[in-house]
N, C-alpha and C positions, 0 to 999 in steps of 0.2 A: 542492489540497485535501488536508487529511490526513484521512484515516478508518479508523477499529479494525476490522483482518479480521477477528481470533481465533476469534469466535464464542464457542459452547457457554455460551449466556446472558448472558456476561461483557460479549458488545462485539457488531457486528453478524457475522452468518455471512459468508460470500464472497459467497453470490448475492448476499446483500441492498444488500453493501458494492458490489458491481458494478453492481447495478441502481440504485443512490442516485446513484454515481459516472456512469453512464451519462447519468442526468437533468441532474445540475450540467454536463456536460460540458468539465472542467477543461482546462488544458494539462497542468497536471502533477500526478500522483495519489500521495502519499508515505503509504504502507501503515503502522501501527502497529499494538501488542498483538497479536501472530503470537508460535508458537511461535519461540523463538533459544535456541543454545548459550548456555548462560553465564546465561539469565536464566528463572525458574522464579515462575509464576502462581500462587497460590493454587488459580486452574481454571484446569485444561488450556487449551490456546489449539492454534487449527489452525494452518496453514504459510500461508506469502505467498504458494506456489505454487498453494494453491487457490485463493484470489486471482485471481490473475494471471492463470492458467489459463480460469477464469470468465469475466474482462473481457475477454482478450484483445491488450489493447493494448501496444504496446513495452514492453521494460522494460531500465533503466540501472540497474548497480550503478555505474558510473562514481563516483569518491569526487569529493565536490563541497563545496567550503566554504563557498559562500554562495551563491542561486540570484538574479537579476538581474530583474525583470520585462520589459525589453527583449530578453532573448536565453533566454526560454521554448520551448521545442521547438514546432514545428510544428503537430504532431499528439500529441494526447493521451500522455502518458508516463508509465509507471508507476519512481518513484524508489526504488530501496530505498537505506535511509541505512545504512553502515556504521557499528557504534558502536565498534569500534573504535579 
């Protein structure tokens, strides 16, 4: 599933984005509209690590080109995409 941390009106806050994420109970959780170097909101946006922090669950920066439905992690995984 992908789903907007950011928060601060803009997109869902952490908890909400954690507790949504909790319900669907995905394999793998790829975080967008979070604060990044390089790329600036009109509004402020929070960090993937309150996110993260929130949920809990693993998390891979692992750079990944294309993700496979057969070879989904185990256990819930949070992806952060390198833009890079």
């Amino acid at each position: 599933v992908i789903v907007p941390v950011g928060g601060n009106g803009y997109t869902l806050d952490p908890l909400d984005a954690s507790n949504m994420v909790r319900e669907i109970e995905p394999k793998l959780v790829i975080p967008v509209h979070y604060t990044e170097d390089g790329l600036n909101y009109s509004i402020p946006q929070g960090s993937v690590e309150e996110f993260t922090k929130e949920l809990g669950a693993p998390v891979s920066e692992e750079v990944v080109d294309k993700f496979k439905i057969k070879a989904l992690p185990e256990q819930m995984t949070v992806q952060i995409i390198n833009k890079s």
